[in-house]
C-alpha positions in Angstrom: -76.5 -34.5 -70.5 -78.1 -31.4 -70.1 -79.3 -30.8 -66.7 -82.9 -31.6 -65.3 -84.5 -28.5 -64.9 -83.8 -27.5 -68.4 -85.6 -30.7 -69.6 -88.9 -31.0 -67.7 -90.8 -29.7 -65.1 -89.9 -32.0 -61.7 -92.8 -33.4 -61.0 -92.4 -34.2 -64.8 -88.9 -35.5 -64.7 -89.1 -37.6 -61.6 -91.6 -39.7 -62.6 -91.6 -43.8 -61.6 -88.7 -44.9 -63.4 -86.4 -41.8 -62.9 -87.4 -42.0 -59.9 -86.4 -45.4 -58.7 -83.3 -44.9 -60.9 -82.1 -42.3 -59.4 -82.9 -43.9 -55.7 -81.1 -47.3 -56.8 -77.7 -45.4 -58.3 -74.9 -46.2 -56.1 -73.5 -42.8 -57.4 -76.1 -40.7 -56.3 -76.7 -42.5 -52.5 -73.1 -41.6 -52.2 -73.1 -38.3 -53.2 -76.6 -37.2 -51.3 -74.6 -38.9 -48.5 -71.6 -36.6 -48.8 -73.7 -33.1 -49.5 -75.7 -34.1 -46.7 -73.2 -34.7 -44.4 -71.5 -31.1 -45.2 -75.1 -28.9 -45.2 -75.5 -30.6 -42.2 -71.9 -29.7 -40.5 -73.0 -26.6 -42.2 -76.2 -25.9 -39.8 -74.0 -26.2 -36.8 -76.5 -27.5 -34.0 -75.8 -27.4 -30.6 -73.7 -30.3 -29.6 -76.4 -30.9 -26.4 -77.2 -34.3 -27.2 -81.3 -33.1 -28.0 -82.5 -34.1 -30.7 -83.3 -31.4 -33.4 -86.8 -31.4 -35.4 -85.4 -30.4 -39.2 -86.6 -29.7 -42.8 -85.9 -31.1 -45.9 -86.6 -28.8 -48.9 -87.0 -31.5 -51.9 -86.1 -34.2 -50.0 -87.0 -37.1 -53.0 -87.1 -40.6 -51.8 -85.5 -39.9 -48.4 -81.8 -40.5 -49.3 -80.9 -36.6 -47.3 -83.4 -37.5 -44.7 -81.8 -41.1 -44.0 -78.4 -38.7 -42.8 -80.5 -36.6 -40.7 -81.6 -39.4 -39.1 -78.3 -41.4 -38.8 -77.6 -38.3 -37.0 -80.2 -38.6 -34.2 -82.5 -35.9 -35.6 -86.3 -35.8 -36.8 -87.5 -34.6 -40.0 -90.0 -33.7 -42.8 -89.6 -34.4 -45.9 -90.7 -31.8 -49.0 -91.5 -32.3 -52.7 -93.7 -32.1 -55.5 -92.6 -35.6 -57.0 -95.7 -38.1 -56.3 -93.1 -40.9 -57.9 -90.2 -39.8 -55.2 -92.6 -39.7 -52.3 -93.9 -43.1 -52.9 -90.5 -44.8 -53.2 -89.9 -42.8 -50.0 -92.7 -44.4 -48.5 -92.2 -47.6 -49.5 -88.4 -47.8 -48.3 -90.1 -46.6 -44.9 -87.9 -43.5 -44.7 -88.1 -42.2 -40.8 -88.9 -39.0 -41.5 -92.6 -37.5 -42.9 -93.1 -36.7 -45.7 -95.5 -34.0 -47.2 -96.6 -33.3 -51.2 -96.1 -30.1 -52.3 -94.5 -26.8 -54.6 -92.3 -25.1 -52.6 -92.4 -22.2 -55.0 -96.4 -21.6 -53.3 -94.8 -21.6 -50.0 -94.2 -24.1 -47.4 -97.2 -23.5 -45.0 -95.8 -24.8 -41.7 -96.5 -23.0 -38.6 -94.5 -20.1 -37.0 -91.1 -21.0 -35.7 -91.3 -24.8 -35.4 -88.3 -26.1 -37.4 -85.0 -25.6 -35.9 -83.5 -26.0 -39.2 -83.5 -26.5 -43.1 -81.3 -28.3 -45.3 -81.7 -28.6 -49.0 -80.0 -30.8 -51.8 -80.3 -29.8 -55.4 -83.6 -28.3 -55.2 -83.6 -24.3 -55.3 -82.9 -23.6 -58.4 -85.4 -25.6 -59.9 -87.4 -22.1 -58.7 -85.7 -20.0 -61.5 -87.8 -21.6 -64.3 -91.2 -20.9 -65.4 -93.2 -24.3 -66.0 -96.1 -23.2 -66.7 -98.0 -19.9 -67.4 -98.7 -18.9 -64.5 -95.2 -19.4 -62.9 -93.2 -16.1 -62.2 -89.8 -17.3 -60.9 -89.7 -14.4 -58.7 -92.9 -14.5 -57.0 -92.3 -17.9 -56.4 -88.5 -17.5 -54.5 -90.3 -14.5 -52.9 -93.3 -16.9 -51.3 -90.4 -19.7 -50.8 -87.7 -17.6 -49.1 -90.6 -15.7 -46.7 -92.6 -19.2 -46.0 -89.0 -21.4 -45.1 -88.2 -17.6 -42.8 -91.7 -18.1 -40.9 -91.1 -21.6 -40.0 -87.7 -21.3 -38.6 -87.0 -20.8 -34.7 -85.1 -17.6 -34.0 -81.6 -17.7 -34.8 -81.9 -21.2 -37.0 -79.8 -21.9 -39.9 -80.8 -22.9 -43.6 -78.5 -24.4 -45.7 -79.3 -24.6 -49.4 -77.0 -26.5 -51.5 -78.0 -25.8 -55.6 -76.8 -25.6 -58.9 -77.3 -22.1 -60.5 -76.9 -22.2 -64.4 -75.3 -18.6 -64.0 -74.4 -15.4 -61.8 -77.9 -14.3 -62.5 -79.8 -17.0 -61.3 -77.2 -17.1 -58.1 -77.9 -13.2 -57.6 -81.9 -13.8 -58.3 -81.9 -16.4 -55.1 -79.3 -14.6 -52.9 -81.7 -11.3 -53.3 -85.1 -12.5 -51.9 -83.7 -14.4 -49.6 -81.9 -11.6 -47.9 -85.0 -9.7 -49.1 -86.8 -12.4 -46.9 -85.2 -11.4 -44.0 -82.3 -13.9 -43.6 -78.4 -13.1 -42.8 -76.0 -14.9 -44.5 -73.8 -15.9 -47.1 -72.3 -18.6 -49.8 -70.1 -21.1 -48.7 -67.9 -22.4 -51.8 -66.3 -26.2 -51.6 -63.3 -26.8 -53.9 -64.4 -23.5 -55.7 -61.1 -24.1 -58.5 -62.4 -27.5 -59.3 -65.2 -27.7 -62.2 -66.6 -31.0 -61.1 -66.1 -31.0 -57.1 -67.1 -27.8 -57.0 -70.1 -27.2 -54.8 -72.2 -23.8 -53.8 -73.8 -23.8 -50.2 -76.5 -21.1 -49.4 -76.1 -20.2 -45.5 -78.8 -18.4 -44.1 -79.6 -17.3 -40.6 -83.1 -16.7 -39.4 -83.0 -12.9 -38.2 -80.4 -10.0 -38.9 -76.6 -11.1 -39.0 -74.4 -11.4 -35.8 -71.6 -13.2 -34.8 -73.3 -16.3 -35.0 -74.6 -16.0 -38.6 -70.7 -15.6 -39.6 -69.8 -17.9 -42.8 -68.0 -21.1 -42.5 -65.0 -21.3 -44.8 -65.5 -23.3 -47.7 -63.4 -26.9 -48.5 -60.5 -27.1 -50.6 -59.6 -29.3 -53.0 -58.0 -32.3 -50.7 -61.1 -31.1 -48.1 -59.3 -29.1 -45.9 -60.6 -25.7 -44.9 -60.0 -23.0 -47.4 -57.0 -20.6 -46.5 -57.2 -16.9 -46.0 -54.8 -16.9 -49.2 -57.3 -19.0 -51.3 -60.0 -16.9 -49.8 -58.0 -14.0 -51.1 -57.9 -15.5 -55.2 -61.4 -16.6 -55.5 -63.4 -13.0 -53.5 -66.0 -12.7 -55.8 -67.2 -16.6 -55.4 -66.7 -17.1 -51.1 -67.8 -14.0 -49.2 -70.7 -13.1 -46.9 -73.5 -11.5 -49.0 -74.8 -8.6 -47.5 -78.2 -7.6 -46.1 -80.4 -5.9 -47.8 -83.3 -3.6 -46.4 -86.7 -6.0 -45.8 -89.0 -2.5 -46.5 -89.2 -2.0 -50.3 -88.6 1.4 -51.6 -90.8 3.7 -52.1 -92.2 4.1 -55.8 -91.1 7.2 -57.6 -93.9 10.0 -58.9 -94.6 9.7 -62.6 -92.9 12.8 -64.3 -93.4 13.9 -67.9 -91.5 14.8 -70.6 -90.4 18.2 -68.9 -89.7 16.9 -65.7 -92.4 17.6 -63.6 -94.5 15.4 -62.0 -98.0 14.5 -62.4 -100.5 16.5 -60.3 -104.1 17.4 -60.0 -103.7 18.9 -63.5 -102.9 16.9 -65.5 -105.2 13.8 -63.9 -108.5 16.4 -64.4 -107.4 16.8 -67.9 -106.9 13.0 -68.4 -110.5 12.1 -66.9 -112.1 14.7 -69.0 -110.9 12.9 -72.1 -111.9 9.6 -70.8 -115.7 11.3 -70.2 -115.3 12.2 -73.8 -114.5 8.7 -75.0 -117.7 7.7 -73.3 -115.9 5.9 -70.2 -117.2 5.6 -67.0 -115.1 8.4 -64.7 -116.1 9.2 -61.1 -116.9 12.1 -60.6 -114.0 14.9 -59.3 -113.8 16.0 -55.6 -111.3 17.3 -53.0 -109.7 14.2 -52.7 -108.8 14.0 -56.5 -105.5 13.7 -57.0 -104.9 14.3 -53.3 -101.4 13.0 -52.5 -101.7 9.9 -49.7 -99.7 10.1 -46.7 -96.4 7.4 -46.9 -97.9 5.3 -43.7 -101.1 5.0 -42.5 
């Protein structure tokens, strides 16, 4: 079976009976249960006994959220699944719960959540729905969104199935992009069906305390420096890139040169010709604008 993002939009996918399907399946409670557990470890709170208010990117009908609470935390919930929300409701789920698209941004306030989890829902992100999805502009509204919301120096972990390197490069970009430190984390990387990709991200630029976890092997124990060694290009910190974007190069011509007052008189004159509607020229035509206000 092919996966579900390559069969129908998720609000699509999960409707009623998916949805209680997949909340019913003995298999899937236990593996939400097992991913949660680990993004969870993952996030690394403070062992102070207080409990933690956390967010729960896609959270379905609850079955992540029902760990977080097991744990002694609050949460919210977040999906665009009416189907999953109701069943969430109706199995009175401790958490809240909130109807939305991620990919429009999150719209919490400023630094409230002192963390994010997420179980199979990022990559849903990378596909274009509908017409007036741009997969980018939407991990770009995500990514800065889920960075506004988190308390300085709070941890998202993102657990997600990319279809390919592309798609894993796509979400690692505008999240750094975003402003986050961090890194994947890679479980039983040589196994094809244990094998499970974490996205850790720190809220602000990296330090010691954004450092990467190592990744489980394949009888769970902590991956070796050896194993780290074999498998470099699929368990290593990414690294940060620049938030400002760079600067757009001048338009050149055929010969080289760029563009300048010249050639943008001559250009309006043959618009004027065509019958266009040009302003008129001045001083500040063409006049080359300063990099910063």
């Amino acid at each position: 079976m092919p996966r579900p993002e390559l069969q129908a939009p998720p609000e699509i996918f999960y409707n009623d009976s998916e949805a209680r399907k997949y909340t019913t399946s003995s298999r899937i409670i236990e593996i939400q249960a097992r991913i949660s557990e680990r993004a969870l470890e993952l996030l690394n709170l403070p062992n102070d006994g207080v409990p933690k208010l956390l967010l729960d990117i896609g959270c379905g009908s609850g079955l992540s959220g029902e760990t977080l609470s097991e744990n002694g935390h609050h949460w919210i919930g977040y999906d665009i699944s009416q189907s999953m929300l109701d069943i969430a409701v109706e199995r009175e789920v401790e958490g809240d719960v909130l109807l939305g698209d991620m990919g429009q941004g999150l719209g919490l306030r400023p630094g409230v959540m002192d963390g994010a989890i997420s179980i199979s829902a990022v990559q849903w992100l990378c596909y274009a729905d509908k017409s007036s999805h741009e997969p980018r502009m939407r991990l770009k509204a995500f990514f800065g969104s889920l960075y506004r919301c988190l308390a300085r120096g709070a941890r998202a972990v993102l657990q997600l199935y990319a279809e390919n390197m592309d798609q894993s490069e796509m979400i690692m970009t505008y999240a750094m992009r975003a402003g986050f430190a961090g890194g994947v984390v890679v479980d039983w990387p040589h196994s094809s069906k244990a094998r499970k990709e974490y996205l850790v991200l720190t809220c602000g630029p990296a330090s010691l305390q954004s450092a990467l976890p190592k990744g489980k092997g394949a009888d769970g124990e902590m991956c070796s420096d050896e194993d780290d060694s074999d498998d470099d290009d699929e368990n290593q910190t990414v690294g940060v890139y620049e938030r400002n974007r760079p600067r757009k190069k001048l338009k050149v011509n055929k010969k080289g040169k760029s563009k300048g007052k010249q050639w943008v008189l001559k250009k309006k004159e043959q618009m004027r010709r065509k019958g266009n509607d040009v302003p008129p020229d001045s001083k500040y035509t063409a006049r080359k604008r300063k990099a910063y206000f």
